[in-house]
N, C-alpha and C positions, 0 to 999 in steps of 0.2 A: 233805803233798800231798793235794788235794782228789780223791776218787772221784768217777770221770765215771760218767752213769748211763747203762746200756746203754737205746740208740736199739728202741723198739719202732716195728712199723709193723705199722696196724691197716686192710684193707681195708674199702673202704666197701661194694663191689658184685662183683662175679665180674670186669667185668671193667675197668671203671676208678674211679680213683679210692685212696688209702689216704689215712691219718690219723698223720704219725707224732710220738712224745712223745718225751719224753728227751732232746728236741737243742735246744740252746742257739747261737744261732746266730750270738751277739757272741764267740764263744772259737774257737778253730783246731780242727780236725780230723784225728784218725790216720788213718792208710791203710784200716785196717778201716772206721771210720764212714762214711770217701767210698766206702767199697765199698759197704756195707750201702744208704749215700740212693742213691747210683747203681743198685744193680739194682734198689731198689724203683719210682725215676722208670722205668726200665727195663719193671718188670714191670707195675704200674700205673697209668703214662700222668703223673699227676698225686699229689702229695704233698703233703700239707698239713702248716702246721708252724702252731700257734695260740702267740698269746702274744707272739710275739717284736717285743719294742720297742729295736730295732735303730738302728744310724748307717746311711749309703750306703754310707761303706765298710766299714759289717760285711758288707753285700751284695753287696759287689766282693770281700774276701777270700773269701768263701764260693762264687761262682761261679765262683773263677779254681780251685777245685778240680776242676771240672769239663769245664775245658777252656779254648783262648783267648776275649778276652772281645771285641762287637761290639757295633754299635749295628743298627740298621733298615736292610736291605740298601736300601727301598724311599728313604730319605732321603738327601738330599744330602750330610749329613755324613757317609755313610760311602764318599765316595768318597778319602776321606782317611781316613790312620791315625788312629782316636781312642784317645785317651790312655783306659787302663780307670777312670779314677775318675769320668769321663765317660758311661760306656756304662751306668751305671746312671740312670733320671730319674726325678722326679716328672710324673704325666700325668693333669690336669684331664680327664675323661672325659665328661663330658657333651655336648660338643659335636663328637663324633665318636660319639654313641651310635646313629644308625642306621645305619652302616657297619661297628659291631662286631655288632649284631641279625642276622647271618648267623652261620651256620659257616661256621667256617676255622681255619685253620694260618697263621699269622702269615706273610705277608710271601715267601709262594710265586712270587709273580712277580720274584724273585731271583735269580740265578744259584745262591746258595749260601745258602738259608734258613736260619735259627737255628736249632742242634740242640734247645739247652733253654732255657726263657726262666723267668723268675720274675715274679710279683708278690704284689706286701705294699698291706696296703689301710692309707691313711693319715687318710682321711676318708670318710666315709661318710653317705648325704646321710639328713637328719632324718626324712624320710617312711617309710624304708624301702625295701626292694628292694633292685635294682640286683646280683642274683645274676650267677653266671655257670655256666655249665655246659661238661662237656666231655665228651667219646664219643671212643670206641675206633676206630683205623680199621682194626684189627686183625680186631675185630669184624665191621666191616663188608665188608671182603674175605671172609673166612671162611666168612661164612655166606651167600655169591650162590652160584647153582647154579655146575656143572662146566662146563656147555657158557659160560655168561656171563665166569666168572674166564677160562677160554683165548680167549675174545675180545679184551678186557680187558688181557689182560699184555702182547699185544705194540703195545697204542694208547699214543701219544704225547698230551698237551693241551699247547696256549699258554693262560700266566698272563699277568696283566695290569691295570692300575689302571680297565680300561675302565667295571666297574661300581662300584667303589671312590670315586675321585674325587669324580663327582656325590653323593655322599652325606656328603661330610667337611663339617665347618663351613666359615665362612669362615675364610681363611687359612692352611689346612694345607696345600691344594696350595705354595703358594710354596716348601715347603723339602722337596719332593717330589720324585722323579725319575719325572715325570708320563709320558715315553714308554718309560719298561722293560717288558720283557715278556722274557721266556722261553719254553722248552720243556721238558718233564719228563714221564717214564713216567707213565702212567694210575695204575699200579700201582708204588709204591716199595718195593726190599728195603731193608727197613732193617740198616743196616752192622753196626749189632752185636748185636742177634736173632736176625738172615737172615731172620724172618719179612717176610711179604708183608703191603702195609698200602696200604690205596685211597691217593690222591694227588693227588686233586679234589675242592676245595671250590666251595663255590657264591659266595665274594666273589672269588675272585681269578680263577679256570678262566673262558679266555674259549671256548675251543673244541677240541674233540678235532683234531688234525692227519688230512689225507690222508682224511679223507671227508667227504660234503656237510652243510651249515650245518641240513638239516633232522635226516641221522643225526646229528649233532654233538651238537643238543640234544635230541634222545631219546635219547639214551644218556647224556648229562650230569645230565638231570632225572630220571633214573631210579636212578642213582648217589645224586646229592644225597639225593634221597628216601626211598632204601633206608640211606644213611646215618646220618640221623638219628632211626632209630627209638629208641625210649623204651629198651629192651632197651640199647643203647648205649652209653648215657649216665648220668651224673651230673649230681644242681646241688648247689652246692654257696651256702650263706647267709656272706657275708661280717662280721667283727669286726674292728674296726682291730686292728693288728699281727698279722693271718693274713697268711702268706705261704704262696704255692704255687710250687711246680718242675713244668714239665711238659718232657713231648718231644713237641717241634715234628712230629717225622719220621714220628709215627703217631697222633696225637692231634688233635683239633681241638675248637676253643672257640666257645661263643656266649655274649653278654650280654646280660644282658635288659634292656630298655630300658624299665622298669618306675619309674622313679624321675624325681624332682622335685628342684634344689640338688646342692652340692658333691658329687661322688665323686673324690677324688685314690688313685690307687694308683700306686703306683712299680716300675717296669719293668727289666731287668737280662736280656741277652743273652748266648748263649755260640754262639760263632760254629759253623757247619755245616758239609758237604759239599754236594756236586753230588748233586741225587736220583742211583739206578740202579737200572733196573729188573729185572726177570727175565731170565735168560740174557746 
């Protein structure tokens, strides 16, 4: 019987981001291993697994350890049960590159956002670039003063495709569910830290609820802003068969829209809860 090599996980920055080795990701996993990737995605944000030249469904068995599997709350097909060999895709990325050129959390104007989501880079365009980076929102709650966080925790935002849309290529709206929108705490406890973790991004967050459209976006732009500070973040340089797990519930991603030709990376959902907020 073959000795499995114990799973190291190597941070990248304080406070997001690790590197982990050891894990093979076409073979099953014991209950320890899903421990160990689970608190790490847990602890910080994003996990990197290099190497792995994988099938789809090595990346459906591997998700389904993490919880049930889904696709794009914002797309059509998930207004039906999709089958999990499904819920993993290939996604030509170029032609939705300035609509991911924002931070965000994937797909907030959901009822029930994806807790963790994956991707494995499959092509990678000849020029170069085409990073992606991701920040703490842990972070970013954390460190606003006392009197701003008790503002904050009890404000509501509507999510929404409103800035979104106009930015996708042609023909992405068609298999969109173009008038969803939602409501979610300013502020999300995340269910299994309890930590408090900001909850507005700047592609999805159309407006703070219950005060005016001018407070709305001074306190939205100033979120966003204090969000994205360098302090927060990671980038990270992408190699075909890198794959990453993040959490959707306190993390959020930008990509940089630095590149020329092909970028496919392939995509893999694990379905979420309803944000809740404080108290």
């Amino acid at each position: 019987m073959a000795t499995r090599t114990r799973i190291e996980i190597d941070p990248i920055n304080p406070v997001v981001g690790a590197v982990a080795s050891g894990a093979d990701l076409s073979r099953s996993f014991d209950p320890e291993e899903v421990a160990t990737i689970r608190k790490a995605v847990l602890t910080h944000g994003a996990v990197f697994f290099r190497d792995q030249d994988i099938t789809q469904a090595d990346t459906v068995a591997f998700l389904k350890n993490f919880g049930e599997l889904c696709t794009d709350p914002f797309a059509k097909a998930s207004l039906e049960k999709v089958p999990d060999e499904f819920t993993v895709h290939d996604m030509q990325t170029y032609g939705n590159g300035q609509a991911t050129a924002l931070w965000h959390m994937d797909s907030t104007l959901g009822a029930e956002p994806a807790a963790f989501l994956t991707l494995r880079a499959l092509e990678l365009p000849p020029s170069g670039g085409s990073d992606t980076c991701w920040g703490s929102m842990y972070a970013a709650y954390e460190t606003l003063s006392q009197p701003v966080r008790d503002m904050i925790d009890g404000l509501e935002a509507e999510h929404s495709g409103y800035k979104t849309l106009p930015l996708l290529g042609l023909g992405y709206g068609e298999t969109l569910q173009q008038d969803m929108r939602n409501t979610h705490p300013v502020v999300r406890v995340h269910p299994e830290t309890g930590r408090k973790a900001l909850f507005v991004n700047e592609l999805w967050t159309e407006k703070i609820v219950g005060v005016s459209s001018h407070e709305s976006q001074s306190i939205l732009d100033m979120l966003w802003k204090h969000s994205q500070r360098p302090e927060f973040t990671m980038r990270w340089k992408w190699q075909v068969n890198d794959i990453v797990m993040w959490d959707n519930m306190a993390f959020q991603h930008y990509a940089v829209n630095d590149y020329e030709g092909s970028r496919v990376l392939q995509k893999g959902y694990v379905k979420g809860d309803r944000p809740v907020g404080p108290g």
